[in-house]
FIMAR-394542 format. One record per residue (C-alpha): residue in three letters; x, y, z; residue number from 0. Coordinates in Angstrom, 3 decimals, decimal comma. Layout:
{atom "ALA" {X Y Z} NUM}
...
***
This chain:
{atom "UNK" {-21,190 10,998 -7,349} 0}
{atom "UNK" {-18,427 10,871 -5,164} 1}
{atom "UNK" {-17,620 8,452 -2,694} 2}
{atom "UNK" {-14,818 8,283 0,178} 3}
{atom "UNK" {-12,670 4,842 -0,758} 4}
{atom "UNK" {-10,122 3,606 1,807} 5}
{atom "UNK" {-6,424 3,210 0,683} 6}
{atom "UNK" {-4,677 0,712 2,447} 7}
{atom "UNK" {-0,652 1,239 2,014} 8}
{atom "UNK" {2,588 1,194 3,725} 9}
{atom "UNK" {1,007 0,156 7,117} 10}
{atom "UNK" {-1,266 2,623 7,355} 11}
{atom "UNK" {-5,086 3,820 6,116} 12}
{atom "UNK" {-6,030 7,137 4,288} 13}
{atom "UNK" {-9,633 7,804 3,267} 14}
{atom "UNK" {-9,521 9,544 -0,227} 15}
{atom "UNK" {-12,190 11,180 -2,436} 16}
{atom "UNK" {-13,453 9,262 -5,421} 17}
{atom "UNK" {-15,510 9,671 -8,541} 18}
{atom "UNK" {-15,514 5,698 -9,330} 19}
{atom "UNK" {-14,691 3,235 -7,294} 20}
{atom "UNK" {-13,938 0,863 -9,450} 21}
{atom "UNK" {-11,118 2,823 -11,085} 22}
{atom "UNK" {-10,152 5,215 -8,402} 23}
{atom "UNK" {-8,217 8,258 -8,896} 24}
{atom "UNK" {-6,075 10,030 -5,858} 25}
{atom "UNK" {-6,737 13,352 -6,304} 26}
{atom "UNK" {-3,890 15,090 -7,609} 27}
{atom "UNK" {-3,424 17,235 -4,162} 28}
{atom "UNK" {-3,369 14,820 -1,813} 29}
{atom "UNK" {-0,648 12,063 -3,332} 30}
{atom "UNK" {2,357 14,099 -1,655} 31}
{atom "UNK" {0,427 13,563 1,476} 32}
{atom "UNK" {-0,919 10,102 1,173} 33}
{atom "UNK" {1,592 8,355 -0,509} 34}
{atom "UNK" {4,781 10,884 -0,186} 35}
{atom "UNK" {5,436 10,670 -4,239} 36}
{atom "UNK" {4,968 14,651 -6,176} 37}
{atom "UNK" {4,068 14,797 -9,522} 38}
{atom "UNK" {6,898 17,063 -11,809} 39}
{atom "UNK" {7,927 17,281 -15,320} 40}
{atom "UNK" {9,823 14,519 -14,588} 41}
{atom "UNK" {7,463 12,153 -13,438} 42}
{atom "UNK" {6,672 10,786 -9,932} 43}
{atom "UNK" {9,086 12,246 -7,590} 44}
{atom "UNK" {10,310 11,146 -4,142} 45}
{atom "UNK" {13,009 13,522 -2,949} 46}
{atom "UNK" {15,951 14,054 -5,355} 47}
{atom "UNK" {14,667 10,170 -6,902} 48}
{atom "UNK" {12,461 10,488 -10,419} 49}
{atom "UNK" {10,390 7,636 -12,160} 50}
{atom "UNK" {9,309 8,271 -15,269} 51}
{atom "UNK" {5,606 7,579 -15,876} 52}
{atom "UNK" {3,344 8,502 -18,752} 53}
{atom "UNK" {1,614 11,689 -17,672} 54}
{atom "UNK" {-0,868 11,070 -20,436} 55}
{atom "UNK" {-2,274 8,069 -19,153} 56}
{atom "UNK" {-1,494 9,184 -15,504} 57}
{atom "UNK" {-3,480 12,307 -15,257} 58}
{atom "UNK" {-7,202 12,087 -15,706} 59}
{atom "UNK" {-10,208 14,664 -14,859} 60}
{atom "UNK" {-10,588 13,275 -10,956} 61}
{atom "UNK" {-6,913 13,238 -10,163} 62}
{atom "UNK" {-4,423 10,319 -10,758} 63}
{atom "UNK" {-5,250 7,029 -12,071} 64}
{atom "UNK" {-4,226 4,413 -8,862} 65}
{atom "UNK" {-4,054 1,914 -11,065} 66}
{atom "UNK" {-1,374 3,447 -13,636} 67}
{atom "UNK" {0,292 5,254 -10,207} 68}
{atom "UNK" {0,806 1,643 -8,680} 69}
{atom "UNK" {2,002 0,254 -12,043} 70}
{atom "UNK" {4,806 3,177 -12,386} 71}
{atom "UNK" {5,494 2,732 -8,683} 72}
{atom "UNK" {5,748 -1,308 -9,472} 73}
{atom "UNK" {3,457 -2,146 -6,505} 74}
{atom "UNK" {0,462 -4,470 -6,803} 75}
{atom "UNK" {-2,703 -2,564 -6,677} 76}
{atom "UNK" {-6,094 -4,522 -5,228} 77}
{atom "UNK" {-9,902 -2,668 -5,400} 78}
{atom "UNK" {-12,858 -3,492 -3,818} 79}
{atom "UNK" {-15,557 -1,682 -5,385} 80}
{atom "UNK" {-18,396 -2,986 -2,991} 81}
{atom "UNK" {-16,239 -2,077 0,069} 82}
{atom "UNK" {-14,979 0,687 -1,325} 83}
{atom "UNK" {-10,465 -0,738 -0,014} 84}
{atom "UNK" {-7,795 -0,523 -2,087} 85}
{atom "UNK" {-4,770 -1,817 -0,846} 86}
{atom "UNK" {-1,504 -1,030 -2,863} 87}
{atom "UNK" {1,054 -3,306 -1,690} 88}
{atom "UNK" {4,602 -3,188 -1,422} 89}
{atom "UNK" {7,351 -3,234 -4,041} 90}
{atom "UNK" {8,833 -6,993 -5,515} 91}
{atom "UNK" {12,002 -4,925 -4,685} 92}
{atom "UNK" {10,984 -4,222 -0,894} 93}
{atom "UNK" {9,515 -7,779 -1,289} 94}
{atom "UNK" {12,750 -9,224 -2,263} 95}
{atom "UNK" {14,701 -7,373 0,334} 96}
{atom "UNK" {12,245 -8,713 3,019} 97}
{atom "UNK" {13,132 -11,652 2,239} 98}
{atom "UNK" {16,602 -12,155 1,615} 99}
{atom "UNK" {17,229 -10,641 5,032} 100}
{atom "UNK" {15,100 -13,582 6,351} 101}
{atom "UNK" {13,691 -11,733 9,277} 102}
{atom "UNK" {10,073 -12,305 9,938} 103}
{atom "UNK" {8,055 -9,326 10,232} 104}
{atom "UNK" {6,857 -8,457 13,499} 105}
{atom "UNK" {3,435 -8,655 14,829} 106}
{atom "UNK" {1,198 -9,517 18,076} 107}
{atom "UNK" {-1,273 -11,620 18,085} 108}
{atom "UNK" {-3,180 -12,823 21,726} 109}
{atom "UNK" {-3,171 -16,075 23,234} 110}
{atom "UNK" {-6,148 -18,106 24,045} 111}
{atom "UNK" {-6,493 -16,112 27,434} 112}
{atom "UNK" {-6,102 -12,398 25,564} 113}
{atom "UNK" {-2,777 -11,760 26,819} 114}
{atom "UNK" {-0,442 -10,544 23,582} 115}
{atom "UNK" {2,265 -11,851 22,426} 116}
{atom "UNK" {5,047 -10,542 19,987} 117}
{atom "UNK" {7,178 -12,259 17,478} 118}
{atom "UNK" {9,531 -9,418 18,337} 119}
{atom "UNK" {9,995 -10,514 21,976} 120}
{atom "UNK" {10,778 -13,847 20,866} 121}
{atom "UNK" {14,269 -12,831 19,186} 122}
{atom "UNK" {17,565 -14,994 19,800} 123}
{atom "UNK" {15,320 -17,949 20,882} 124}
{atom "UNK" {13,741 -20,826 18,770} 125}
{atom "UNK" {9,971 -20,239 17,895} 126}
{atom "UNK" {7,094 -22,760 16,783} 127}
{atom "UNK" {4,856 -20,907 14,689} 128}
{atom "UNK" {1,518 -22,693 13,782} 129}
{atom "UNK" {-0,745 -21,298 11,884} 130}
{atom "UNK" {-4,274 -22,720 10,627} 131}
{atom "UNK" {-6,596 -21,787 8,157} 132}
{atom "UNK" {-9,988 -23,498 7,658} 133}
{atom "UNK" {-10,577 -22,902 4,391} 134}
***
């Protein structure tokens, strides 16, 4: 039975088709689309860029294995069955880069009235960032 699993990635949310949620497959159409990687000879391809991957253990009946895609791609791969999320993070290369350029990312958040604020507008000055969790 097939069931509609959300893929988290890259900033953005794609619903794909999947036969089992617990080891979900992109199908083999839609991974230029979703993820902008093509499957060739070669392996996965991004432009003129290659990787080689194991095609054997790659392709399966329902499409492409997201678990063996995310290992080739060497980004961390997280399922939710019950919810039916995946979210295939980023790179320990794009990680790294992040990083080592120490430049928080941006984002906007509100203040205790709702208006929005964004790191981003804060740049040149010094910030206070506190943040609390209560678990």
């Amino acid at each position: 039975m097939a069931t509609t699993l959300t893929l988290l990635h890259d900033g953005r949310s794609d619903e794909i088709t999947v036969a089992d949620p617990a080891r979900p497959a992109i199908p083999a159409g839609a991974l230029e689309e979703t993820l902008g990687w093509d499957l060739q000879p070669e392996g996965l391809c991004q432009g003129p860029m290659c990787i080689p991957v194991d095609q054997s253990a790659l392709v399966r009946e329902d499409g492409l294995d997201l678990g063996v895609l995310a290992g080739a791609l060497q980004r961390p791969l997280v399922t939710d069955e019950k919810h039916t999320v995946a979210s295939l993070g980023a790179s320990h290369h794009e990680r790294g880069d992040a990083l080592a350029s120490l430049d928080a990312p941006d984002f906007t958040l509100p203040d205790l009235d709702g208006n929005l604020h964004s790191l981003g507008d804060q740049r040149g000055k010094k910030v206070l960032l506190v943040a609390y969790a209560s678990w």
